[in-house]
C-alpha positions in Angstrom: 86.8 49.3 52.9 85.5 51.8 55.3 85.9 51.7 58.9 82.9 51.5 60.6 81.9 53.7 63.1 81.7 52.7 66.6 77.8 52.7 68.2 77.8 56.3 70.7 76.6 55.1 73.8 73.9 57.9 75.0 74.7 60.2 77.5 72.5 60.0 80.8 70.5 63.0 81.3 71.5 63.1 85.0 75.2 62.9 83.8 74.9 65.7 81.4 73.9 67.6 84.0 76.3 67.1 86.4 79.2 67.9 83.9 77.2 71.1 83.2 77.2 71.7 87.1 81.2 70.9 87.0 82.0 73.0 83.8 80.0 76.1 85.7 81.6 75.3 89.2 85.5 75.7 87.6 84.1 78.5 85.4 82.6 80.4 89.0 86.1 79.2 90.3 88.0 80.6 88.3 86.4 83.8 88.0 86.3 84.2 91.8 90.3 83.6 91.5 90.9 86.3 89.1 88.6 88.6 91.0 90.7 88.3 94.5 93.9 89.1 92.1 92.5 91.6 90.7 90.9 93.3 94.4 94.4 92.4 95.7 96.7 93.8 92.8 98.2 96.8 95.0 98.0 100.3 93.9 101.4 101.6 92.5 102.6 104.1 95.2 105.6 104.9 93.5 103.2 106.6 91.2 105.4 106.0 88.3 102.7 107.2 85.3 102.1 110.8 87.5 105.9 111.2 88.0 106.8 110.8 84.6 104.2 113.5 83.6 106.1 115.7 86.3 109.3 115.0 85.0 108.3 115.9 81.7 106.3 119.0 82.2 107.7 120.9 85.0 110.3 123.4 84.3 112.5 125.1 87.5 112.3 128.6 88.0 114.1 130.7 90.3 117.5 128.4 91.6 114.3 125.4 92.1 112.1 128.0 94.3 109.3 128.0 91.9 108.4 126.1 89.1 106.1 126.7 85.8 104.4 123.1 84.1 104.2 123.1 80.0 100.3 122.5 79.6 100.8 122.4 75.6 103.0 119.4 76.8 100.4 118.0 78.8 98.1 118.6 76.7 99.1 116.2 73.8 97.4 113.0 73.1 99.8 110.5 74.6 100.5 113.0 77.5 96.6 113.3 78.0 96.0 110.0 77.3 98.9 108.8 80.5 97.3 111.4 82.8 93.7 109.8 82.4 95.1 106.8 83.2 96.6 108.0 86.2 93.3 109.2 87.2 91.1 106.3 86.8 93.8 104.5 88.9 93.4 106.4 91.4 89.3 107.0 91.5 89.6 102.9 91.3 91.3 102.7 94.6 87.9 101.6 97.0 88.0 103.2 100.4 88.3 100.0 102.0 91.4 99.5 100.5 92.6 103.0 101.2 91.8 102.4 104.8 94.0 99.7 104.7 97.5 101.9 103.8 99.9 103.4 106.1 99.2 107.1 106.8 102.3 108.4 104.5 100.8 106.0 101.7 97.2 107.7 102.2 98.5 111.5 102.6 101.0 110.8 99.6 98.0 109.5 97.3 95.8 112.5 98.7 98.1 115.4 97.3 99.1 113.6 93.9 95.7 113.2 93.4 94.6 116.6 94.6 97.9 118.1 92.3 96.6 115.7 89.2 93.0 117.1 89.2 94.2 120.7 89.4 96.1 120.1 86.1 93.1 118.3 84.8 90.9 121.4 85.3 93.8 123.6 83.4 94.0 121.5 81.2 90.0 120.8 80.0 90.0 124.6 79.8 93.3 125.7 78.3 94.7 128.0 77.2 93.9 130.7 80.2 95.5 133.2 82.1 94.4 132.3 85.4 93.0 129.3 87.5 90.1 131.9 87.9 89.1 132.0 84.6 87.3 128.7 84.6 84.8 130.4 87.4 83.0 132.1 84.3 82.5 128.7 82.6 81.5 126.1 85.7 81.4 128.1 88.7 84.0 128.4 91.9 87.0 125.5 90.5 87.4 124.4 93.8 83.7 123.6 94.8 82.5 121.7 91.6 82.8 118.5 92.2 84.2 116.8 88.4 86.2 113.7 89.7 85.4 110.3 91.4 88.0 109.8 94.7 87.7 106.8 97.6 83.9 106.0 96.2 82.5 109.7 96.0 82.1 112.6 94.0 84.2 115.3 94.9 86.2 118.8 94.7 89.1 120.1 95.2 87.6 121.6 98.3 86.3 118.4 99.3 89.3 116.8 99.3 92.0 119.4 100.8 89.4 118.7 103.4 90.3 115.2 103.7 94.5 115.9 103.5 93.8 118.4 106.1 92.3 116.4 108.6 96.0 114.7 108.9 97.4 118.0 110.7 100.2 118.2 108.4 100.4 122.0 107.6 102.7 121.1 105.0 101.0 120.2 103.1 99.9 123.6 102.1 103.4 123.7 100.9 102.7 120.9 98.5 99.3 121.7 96.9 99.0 122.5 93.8 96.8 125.6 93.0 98.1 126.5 89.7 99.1 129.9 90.2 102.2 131.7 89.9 101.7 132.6 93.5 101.4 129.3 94.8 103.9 126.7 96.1 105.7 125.3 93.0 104.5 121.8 91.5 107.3 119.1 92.3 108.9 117.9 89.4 108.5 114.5 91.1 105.5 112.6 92.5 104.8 112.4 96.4 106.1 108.8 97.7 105.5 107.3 100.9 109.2 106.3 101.6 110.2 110.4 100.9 107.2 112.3 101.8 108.9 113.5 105.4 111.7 114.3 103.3 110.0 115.9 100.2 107.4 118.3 102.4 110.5 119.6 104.7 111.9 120.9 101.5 108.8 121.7 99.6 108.6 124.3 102.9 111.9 125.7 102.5 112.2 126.1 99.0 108.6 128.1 99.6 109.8 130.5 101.9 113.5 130.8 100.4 111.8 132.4 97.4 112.1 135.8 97.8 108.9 136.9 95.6 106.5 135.6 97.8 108.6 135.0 101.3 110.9 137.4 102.6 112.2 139.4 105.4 112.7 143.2 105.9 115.4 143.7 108.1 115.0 147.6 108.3 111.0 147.3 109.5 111.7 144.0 111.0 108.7 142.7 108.9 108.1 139.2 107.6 106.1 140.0 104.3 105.1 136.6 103.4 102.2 134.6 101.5 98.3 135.0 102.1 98.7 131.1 102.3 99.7 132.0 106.3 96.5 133.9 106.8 94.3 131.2 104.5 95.6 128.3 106.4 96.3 130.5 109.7 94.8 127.7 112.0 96.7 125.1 110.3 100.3 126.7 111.6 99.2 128.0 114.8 98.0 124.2 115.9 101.3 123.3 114.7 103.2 125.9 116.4 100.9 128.0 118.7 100.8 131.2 115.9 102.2 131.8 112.7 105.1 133.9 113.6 106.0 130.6 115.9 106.1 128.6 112.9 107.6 130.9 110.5 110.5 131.1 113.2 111.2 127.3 112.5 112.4 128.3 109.6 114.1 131.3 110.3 117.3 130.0 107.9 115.4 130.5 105.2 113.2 133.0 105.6 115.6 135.4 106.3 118.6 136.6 104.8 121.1 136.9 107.6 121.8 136.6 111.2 119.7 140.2 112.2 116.6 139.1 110.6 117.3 135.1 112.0 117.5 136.1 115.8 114.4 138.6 114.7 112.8 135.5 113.4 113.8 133.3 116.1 113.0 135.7 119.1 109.5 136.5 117.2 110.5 139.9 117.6 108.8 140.9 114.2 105.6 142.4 112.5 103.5 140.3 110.1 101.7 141.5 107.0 100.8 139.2 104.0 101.7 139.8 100.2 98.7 139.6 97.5 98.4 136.4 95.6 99.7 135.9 91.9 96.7 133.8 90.4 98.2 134.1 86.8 98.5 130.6 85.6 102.3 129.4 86.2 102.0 128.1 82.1 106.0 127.6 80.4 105.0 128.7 77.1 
């Protein structure tokens, strides 16, 4: 015997209604919820995917004076696929939220991602013998604006602009230009909680290297980088001239206690060495 089937008691049309208005409420609810988590998930400033890369890819040169990066390294799919990553992280930071961080965090997530888009621009162009190469294919590197950063198109220009508006002439110690003449690429990625720490030796290790820094005690000259005379306004607001601040770091600049107190006393001449733009590549 079959069970018969209980009588469906029709639904109001004003009831159906307000369960539709319910159902879409929650629905608007719930995506409001995972929209605030997802505007508040905080940006990883241990930049753990970028320092990994580093790690991998940069080789020490010189007792850690200089480093050269393995771009055939970088240049493989997972490698390439981590990096992009990295980079639409950080083009998805909004400015608001930037605004927001403590000056170390911003100047931190400044020169990674000024040091990230300089390999990207080997990288998209590789193999070639110098940064200056890529000039032939889209122009001056450091004026063509190819990545999204804090809401804008920008360049690499554009944004050492934006780092050097902090007044931190270390940072000139810490960008990446990939060139053999330039300060070396860290092996690690810029932190917040290190950055004092990391740009003080980024400084030293620049002028200890004795192929683009050094000291002639004989001529009492400082023969050092055409980064000095680039970024000559940088160090003199920081010191009052360039000799000032190269005789902060006197101790490593130069090679004994003559050419220290020469440093020290600014008792010197100053002339600038050319620039090595051959790519720093570890083949």
């Amino acid at each position: 015997m079959e069970a018969s089937s209980l009588p469906q008691r029709p639904v109001p049309h004003e009831m159906r209604q307000a369960c539709g208005r319910h159902l879409l409420c929650w629905l608007l609810g719930v995506c409001a919820l995972l929209h605030a988590c997802l505007a508040h998930a905080e940006f990883d400033h241990s930049h753990k995917t970028w320092n990994a890369l580093l790690q991998r890819s940069v080789v020490p040169l010189n007792e850690n004076k200089a480093t050269a990066v393995r771009y055939n390294r970088l240049g493989g799919h997972n490698a390439r696929h981590a990096l992009d990553w990295y980079l639409g992280a950080l083009s998805a930071v909004p400015a608001s939220e930037f605004n927001g961080w403590r000056r170390a965090e911003q100047l931190a997530f400044l020169i990674n991602a000024y040091n990230a888009h300089a390999v990207k621009l080997v990288l998209d162009h590789y193999p070639i013998h110098s940064i200056k190469d890529v000039e032939g294919v889209i122009g001056d590197p450091w004026q063509r604006r190819f990545f999204s950063l804090l809401g804008a198109e920008r360049s690499l220009e554009e944004l050492e602009q934006l780092i050097g508006a902090f007044a931190e002439p270390r940072v000139h110690f810490a960008l990446y230009r990939a060139a053999a003449g330039c300060p070396m690429l860290r092996n690690e990625a810029y932190v917040a909680e290190r950055l004092e720490a990391q740009l003080e030796e980024q400084a030293r290790q620049f002028l200890a290297d004795g192929t683009r820094n050094r000291f002639d005690v004989r001529t009492r000259t400082a023969l050092v980088s055409p980064i000095f005379e680039w970024y000559a306004d940088a160090f003199t607001r920081a010191a009052g001239s360039v000799k000032a601040y190269l005789a902060r770091y006197a101790d490593a600049l130069a090679p004994g206690p003559e050419a220290r107190a020469a440093l020290t006393a600014q008792d010197f001449e100053l002339k600038y060495l050319p620039y090595d733009w051959r790519l720093n590549d570890a083949r």
